[in-house]
C-alpha positions as CSV (number, residue, x, y, z in Angstrom):
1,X,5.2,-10.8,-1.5
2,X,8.1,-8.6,-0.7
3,X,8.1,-6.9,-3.8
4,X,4.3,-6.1,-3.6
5,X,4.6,-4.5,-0.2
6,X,7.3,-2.7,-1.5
7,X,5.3,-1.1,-4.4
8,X,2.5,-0.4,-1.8
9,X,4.7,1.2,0.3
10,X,6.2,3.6,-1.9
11,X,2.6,5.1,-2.3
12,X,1.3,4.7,1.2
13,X,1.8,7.9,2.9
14,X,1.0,6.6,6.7
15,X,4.1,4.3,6.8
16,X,2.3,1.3,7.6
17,X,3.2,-0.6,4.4
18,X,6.6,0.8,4.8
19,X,6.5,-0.8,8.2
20,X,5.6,-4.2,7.0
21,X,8.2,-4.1,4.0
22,X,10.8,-3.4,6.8
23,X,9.7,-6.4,8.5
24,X,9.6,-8.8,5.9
25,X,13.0,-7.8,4.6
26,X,14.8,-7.9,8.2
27,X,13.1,-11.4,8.5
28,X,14.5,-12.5,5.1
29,X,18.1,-11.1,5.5
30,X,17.8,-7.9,2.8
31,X,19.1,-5.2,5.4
32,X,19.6,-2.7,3.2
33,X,16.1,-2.8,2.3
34,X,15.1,-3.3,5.7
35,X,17.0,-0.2,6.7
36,X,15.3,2.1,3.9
37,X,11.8,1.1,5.1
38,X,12.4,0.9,8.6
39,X,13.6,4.4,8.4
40,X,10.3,5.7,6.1
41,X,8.2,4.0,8.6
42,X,9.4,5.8,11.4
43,X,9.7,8.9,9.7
44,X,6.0,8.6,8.2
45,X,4.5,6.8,11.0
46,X,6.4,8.1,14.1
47,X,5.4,5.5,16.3
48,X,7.1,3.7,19.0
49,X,7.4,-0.1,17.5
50,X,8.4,1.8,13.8
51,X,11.3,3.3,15.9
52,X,11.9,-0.5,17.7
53,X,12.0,-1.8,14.2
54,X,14.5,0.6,13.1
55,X,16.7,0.4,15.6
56,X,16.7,-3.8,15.2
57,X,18.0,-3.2,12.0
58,X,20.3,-0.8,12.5
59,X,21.8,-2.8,15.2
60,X,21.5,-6.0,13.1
61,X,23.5,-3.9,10.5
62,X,25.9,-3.2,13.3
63,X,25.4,0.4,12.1
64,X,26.2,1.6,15.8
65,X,26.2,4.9,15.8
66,X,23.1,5.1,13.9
67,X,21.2,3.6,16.1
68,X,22.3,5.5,18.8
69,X,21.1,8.3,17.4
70,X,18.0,6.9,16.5
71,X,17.6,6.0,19.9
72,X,18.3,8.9,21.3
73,X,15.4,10.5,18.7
74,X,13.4,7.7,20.2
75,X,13.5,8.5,23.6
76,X,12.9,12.1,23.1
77,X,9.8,11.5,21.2
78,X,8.4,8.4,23.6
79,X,9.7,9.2,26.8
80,X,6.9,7.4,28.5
81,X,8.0,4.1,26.7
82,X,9.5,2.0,29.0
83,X,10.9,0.0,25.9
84,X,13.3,2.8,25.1
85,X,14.6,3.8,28.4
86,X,16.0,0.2,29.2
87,X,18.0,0.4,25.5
88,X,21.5,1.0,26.4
């Protein structure tokens, strides 16, 4: 399944499928994948939980100052998202 989300993904140009690749591969232990997706999503998608997503992984990597930055990217884009602003 993983596989065929991937291939979707790589032609899916609104991030969604990248999205769903990210989560599949977080849930399954692939980070690297996880990271590569999570990181189209967001930048394809730009939506709230494809930042969320990323920053799981990133943190699950312990990849800390990477997700700081991409929290900090977050918040500037959502800053109505209560989500964000309670990250530390």
């Amino acid at each position: 399944a993983l596989n065929a989300l991937e291939q979707g993904a790589n032609r899916d140009r609104t991030g969604y499928l990248s999205l769903q690749t990210a989560r599949i591969a977080f849930e399954v232990g692939d980070g690297a994948r996880a990271e590569r997706y999570a990181a189209d999503a967001a930048e394809k998608n730009k939506s709230p939980d494809a930042y969320l997503l990323w920053l799981a992984v990133l943190r699950g990597l312990q990849k800390n100052q990477a997700a700081s930055n991409t929290l900090t990217t977050a918040k500037a884009l959502f800053p109505n998202d209560p989500r964000f602003q309670q990250l530390p």
